[in-house]
C-alpha positions in Angstrom: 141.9 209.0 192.7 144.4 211.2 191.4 142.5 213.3 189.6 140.3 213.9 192.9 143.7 214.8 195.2 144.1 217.1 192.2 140.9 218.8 192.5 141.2 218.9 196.1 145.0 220.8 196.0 144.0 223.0 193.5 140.7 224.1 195.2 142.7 224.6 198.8 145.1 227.0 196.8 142.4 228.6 195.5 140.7 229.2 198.9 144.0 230.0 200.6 144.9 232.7 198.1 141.4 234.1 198.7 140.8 233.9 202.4 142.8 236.8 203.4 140.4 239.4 201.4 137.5 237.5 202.0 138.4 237.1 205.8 139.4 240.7 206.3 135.7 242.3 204.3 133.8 239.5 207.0 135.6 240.3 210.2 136.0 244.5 209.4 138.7 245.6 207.4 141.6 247.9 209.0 143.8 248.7 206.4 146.8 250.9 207.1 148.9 252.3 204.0 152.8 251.2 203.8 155.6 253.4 203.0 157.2 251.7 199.8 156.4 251.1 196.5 153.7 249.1 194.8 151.2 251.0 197.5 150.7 247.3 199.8 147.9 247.9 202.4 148.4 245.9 205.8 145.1 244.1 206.6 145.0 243.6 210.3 141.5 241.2 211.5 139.8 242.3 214.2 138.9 239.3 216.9 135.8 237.8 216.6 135.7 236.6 220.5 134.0 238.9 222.3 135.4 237.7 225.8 137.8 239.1 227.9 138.2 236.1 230.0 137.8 232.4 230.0 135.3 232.7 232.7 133.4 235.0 230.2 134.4 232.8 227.1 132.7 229.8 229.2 129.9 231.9 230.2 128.8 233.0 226.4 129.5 229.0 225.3 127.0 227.9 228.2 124.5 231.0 227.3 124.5 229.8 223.5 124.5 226.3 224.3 121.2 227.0 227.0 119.5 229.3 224.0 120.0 225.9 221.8 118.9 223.3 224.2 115.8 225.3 225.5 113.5 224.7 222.6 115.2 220.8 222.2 113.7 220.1 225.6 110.4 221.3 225.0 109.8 219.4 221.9 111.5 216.2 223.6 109.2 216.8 226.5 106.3 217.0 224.3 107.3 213.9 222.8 107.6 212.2 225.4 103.9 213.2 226.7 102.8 212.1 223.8 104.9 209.0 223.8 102.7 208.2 227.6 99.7 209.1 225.9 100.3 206.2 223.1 101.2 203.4 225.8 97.6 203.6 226.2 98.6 201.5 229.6 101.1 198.7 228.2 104.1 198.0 230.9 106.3 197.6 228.3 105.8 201.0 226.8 105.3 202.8 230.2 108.9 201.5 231.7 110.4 202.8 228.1 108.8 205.9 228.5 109.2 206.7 232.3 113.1 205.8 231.5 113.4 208.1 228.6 111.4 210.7 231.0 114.2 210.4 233.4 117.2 210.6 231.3 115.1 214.1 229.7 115.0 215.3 233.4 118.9 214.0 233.8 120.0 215.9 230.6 117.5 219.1 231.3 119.6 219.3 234.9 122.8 219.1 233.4 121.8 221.8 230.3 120.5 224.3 233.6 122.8 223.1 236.5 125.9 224.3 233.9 125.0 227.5 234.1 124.7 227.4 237.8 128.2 226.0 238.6 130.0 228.3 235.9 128.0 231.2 238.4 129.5 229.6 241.1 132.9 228.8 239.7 133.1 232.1 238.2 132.0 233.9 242.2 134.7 231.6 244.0 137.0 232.5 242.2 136.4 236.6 242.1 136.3 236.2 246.0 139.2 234.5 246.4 141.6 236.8 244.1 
């Protein structure tokens, strides 16, 4: 166990003394030469968030989040097709299926509706300021 929380500390100093560099190349590099000796460059990192609001922060969240879920509802809805298909007619199967059905719909509502309110949110609160 000790030798693990050695290999551990040593491999977090390891990537702390490296992050700034690595950091600074990923993000875009602004370096800006120092008066003084040793020549020291300043590495300033740019921000990755390209929002100038929360109401625009929550809007690219929901966007990404809609472009993930989109193609997770099609499949589920395919599988659940399918899943009808198989029941071949047994009650059993059918009220499993028609309640997984609904909670899709229920999800697929909540996935779309966000966008919606964060629309609306986003209008009421440009009208009234």
């Amino acid at each position: 166990m000790k030798k693990m929380s050695q290999y551990i500390v040593g491999t977090l100093a390891i990537l702390l003394t490296g992050t700034n560099h690595v950091l600074a190349d990923a993000l875009g590099r602004e370096t800006a030469p120092t008066s003084g000796s040793g020549g020291v460059e300043i590495v300033q990192l740019k921000n990755p968030i390209a929002a100038d609001s929360v109401n625009e922060l929550i809007g690219n969240i929901i966007d990404i989040l809609l472009l993930l879920a989109a193609p997770v509802l099609v499949c589920v809805f395919i599988w659940i097709g399918l899943r009808f298909v198989l029941a071949q007619g047994n009650a059993t199967k059918l009220k499993e299926v028609r309640q997984a059905f609904l909670w899709t719909l229920v999800g697929a509502a909540i996935v779309i509706g966000a966008k919606g309110i964060q629309i609306l949110v986003t209008g009421t609160f440009e009208a009234i300021i």
